[in-house]
Every structure is written in structure tokens, then in C-alpha cells.
C-alpha angles and dihedrals in degrees: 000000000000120000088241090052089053091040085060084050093048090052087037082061093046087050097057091048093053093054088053100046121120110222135024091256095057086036088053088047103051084046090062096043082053097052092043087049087053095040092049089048087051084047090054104047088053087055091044089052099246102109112052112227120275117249118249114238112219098000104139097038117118110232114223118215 
């Protein structure tokens, strides 16, 4: 199994805690563990070469001040 694919298990987990929390504290904290664990899976799939790297916007605009 690849890390990203534990790192989704790891957010599906999170999710099912959130939906048993209880309180919207706890709910709101295992929300954001979910999110990091996805964030971290998408991460790792760019280091492992299977996303292709997004586009940056405005990168190479010169800002006037």
C-alpha cells in the first residue's frame, strides 16, 4: 500500500470521528485532522511523481507599488 493511500485512511478515520464527536469542538478538530491527512496524501503523490505540479497563477507578474 502506498503512503498516500494510508494517509486517505488515515482522513476517512478522522471523518468518522468527527461524525461521532460530541461536541462541535471535537467535530471542528477531527475536520481539520481530516483535511491535513488529505492535504499530506495529495503532498505525497506530488513527491512520488503521480500528480504533476499546479500551475502558479501570477508567478512571474511584477507587482507595482
Amino acid at each position: 500500500m502506498k503512503q498516500s493511500d494510508l494517509f486517505r485512511d488515515n482522513a476517512e478515520n478522522c471523518l468518522h470521528l468527527a461524525e461521532r464527536a460530541g461536541g462541535d469542538p471535537a467535530f471542528r478538530r477531527y475536520s481539520r485532522m481530516a483535511e491535513s491527512w488529505r492535504a499530506l496524501a495529495f503532498e505525497q503523490d506530488w513527491l512520488d511523481g503521480e500528480v504533476p505540479p499546479m500551475p502558479v497563477g501570477n508567478a512571474g507578474a511584477r507587482f507595482e507599488m
